[in-house]
C-alpha positions as CSV (number, residue, x, y, z in Angstrom):
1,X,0.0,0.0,0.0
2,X,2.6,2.6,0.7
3,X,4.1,1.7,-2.7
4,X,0.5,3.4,-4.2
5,X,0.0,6.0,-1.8
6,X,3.9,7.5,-1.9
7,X,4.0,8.2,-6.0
8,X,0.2,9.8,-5.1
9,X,1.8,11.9,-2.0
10,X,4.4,13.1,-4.5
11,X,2.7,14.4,-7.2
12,X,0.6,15.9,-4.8
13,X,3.2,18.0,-3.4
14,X,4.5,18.5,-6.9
15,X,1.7,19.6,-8.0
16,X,1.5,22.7,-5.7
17,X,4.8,23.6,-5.1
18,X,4.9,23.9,-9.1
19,X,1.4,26.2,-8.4
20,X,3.3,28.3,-5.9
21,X,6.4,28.6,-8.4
22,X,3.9,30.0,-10.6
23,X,2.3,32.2,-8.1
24,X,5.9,33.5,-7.3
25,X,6.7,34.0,-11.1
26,X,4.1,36.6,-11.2
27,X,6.1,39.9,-11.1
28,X,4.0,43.1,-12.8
29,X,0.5,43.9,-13.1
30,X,-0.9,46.6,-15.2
31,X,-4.4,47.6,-14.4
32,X,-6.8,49.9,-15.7
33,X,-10.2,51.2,-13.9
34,X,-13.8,53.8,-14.1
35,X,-16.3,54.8,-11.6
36,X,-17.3,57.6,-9.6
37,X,-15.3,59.8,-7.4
38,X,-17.4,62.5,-4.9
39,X,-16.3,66.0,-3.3
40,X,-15.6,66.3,0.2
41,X,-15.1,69.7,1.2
42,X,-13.9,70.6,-2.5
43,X,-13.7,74.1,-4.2
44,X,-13.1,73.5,-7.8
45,X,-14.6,76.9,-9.0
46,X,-12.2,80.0,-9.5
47,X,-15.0,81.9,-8.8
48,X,-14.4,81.8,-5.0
49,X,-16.5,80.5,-2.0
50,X,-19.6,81.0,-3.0
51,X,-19.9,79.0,-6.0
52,X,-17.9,75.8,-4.4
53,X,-21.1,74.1,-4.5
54,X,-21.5,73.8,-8.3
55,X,-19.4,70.9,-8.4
56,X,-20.3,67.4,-6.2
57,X,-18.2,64.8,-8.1
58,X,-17.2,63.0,-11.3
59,X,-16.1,60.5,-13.6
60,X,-13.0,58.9,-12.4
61,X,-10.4,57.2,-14.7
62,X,-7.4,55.0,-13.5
63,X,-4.4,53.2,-14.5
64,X,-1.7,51.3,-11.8
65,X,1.6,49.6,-13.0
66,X,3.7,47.7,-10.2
67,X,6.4,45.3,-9.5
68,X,6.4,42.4,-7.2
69,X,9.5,42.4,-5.0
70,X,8.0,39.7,-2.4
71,X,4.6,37.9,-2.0
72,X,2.8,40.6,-0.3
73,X,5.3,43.9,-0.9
74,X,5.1,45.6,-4.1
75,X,5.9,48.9,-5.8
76,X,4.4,51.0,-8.5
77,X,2.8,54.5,-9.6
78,X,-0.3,55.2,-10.3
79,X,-2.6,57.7,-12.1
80,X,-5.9,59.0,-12.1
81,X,-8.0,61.7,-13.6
82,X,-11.5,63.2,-12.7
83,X,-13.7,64.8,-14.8
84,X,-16.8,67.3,-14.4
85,X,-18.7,70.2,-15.7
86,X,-20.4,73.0,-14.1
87,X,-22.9,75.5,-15.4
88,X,-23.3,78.8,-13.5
89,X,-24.1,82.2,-12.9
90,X,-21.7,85.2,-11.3
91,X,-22.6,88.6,-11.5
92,X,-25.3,87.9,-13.8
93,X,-22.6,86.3,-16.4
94,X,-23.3,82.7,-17.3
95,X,-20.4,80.3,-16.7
96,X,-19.6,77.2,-17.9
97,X,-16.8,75.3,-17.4
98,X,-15.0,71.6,-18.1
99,X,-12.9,70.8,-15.2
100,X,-10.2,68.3,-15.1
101,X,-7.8,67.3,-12.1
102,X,-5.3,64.9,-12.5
103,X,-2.7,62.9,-10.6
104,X,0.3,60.8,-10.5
105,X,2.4,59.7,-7.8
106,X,4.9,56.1,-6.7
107,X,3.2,54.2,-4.8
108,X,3.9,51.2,-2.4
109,X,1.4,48.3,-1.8
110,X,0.8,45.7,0.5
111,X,-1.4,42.6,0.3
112,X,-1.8,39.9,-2.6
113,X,-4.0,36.5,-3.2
114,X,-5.8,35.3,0.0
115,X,-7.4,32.3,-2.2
116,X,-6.9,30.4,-5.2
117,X,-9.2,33.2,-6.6
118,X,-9.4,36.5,-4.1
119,X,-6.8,38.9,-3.0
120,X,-7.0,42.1,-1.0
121,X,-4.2,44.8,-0.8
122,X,-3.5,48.3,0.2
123,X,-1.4,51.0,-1.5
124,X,-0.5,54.6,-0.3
125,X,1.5,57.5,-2.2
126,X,2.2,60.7,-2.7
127,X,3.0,62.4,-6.0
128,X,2.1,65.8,-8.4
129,X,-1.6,66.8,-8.9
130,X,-2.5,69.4,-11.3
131,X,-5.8,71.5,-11.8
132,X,-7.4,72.6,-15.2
133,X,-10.4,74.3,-15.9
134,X,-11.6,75.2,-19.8
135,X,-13.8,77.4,-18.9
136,X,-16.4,80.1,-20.7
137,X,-17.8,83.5,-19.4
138,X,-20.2,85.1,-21.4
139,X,-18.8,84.5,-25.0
140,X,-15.1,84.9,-23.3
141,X,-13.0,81.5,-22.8
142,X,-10.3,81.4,-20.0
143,X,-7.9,78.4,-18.9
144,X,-7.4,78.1,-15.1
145,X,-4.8,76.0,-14.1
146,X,-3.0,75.0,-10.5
147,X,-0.9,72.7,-9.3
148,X,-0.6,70.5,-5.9
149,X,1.5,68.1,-3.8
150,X,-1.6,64.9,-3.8
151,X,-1.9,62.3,-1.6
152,X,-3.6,58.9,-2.0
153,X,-4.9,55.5,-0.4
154,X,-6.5,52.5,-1.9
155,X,-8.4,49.5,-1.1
156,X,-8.7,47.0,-3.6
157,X,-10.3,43.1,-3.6
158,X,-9.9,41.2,-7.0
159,X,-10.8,38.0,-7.9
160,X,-9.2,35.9,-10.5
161,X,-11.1,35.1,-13.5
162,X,-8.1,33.9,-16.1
163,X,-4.8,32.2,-15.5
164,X,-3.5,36.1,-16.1
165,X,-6.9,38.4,-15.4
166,X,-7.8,39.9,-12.5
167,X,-11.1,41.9,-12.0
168,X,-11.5,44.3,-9.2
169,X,-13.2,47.0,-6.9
170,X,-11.1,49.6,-5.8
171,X,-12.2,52.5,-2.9
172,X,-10.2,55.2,-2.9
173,X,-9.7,58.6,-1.7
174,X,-7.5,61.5,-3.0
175,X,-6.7,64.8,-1.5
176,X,-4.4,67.9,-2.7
177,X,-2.5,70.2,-0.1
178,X,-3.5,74.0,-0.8
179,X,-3.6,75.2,-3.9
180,X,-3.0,78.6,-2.8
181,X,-1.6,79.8,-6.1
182,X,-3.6,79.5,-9.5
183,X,-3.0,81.0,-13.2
184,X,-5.6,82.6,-15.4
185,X,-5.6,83.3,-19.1
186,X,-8.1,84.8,-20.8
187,X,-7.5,87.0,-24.3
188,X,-4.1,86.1,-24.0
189,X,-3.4,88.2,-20.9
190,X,-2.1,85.8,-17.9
191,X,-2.9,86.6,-14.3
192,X,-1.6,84.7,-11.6
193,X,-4.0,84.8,-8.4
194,X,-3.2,83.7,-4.6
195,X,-6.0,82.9,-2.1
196,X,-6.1,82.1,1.3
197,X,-9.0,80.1,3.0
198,X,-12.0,79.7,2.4
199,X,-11.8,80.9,-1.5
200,X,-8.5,78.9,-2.7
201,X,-9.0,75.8,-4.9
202,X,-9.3,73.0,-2.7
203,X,-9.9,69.1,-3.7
204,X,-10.4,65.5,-1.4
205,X,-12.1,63.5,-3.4
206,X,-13.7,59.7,-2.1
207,X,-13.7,57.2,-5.0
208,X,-15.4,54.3,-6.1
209,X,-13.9,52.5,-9.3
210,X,-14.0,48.8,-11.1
211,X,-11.5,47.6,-13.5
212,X,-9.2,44.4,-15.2
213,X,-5.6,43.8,-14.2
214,X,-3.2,42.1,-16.2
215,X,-1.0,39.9,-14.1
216,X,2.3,38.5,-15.8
């Protein structure tokens, strides 16, 4: 009997210490992700205070590269960009404007598979955000633009769905440090502007996005 049951033992072992090997092979993973991202305490319109309001979220895009160093430790960057529109009126002027703020910033993550199928990690970072607003007064366009140090967290479960494909949720939050200074052109002319609190541009953003990773 222990002549059948030793070969069996074997192979069993083989058989997932060859599945580890390949779990261990698995150094990068590119991912890309859309949702929703929401305002918290936000002032996204040059305008000042009293029009912070206008604007209560967006459409979130995002795109994560990283490199395994050990099962659960990786490093990577990440980017992300929201997008939102406001229609408005100061001082009996209409306003309309297309705002985008972007981000992108190193990151370092921790957490991997739990299961054959699910994993859960966490990544932090810090990195460069930037401000831009195409915006329209009247029949006048202007560019607004401002620039931040950003800060960022994620939570992210995935399951496995191919030997190489992940899908996954990912809840998010993003915040910029003061954006105290901003630049204005309109007609040419550029203006930079510095504002204190409560009217400087101002963004903390929670987000909640799905996506595909590719894991190789």
């Amino acid at each position: 009997m222990k002549r059948i049951y030793l070969p069996i033992l074997l192979a069993f072992v083989a058989a997932g210490a060859n599945g580890q090997e390949k779990t261990d092979s698995e150094k990068f993973d590119i991912s890309v992700a859309a949702g929703y991202g929401g305002l918290l305490n936000s002032n996204l319109s040059p305008h000042g205070l009293h029009y912070r309001n206008n604007y209560n979220g967006g459409i979130i895009g995002k795109a994560d590269a990283f490199y395994r160093f050990t099962r659960y430790f990786s490093m990577g960057v990440s980017f992300s960009g929201l997008s939102t529109s406001g229609n408005y009126t100061v001082a009996d002027d209409q306003i309309a404007e297309d705002i985008q703020v972007n981000y992108i910033g190193p990151q370092i993550r921790y957490g991997g598979r739990v299961s054959e199928h699910w994993g859960i990690s966490v990544n932090v970072g810090a990195g460069y955000l930037w401000y831009t607003n195409n915006g329209w007064q009247n029949e006048t366009d202007y560019k607004v633009t401002a620039h931040s140090l950003g800060i960022n967290g994620d939570l992210v479960v995935s399951y496995r769905v191919l030997r190489h494909l992940d899908i996954f949720a990912d809840v998010s939050i993003l915040g910029a440090n003061d954006m105290k200074e901003e630049e204005m052109d309109m007609n040419g002319q550029i203006t930079g502007i510095g504002r204190d609190d409560p009217y400087k541009l101002s963004f903390k953003s929670v987000g909640l996005t799905a996506g595909i990773r590719a894991v190789f």
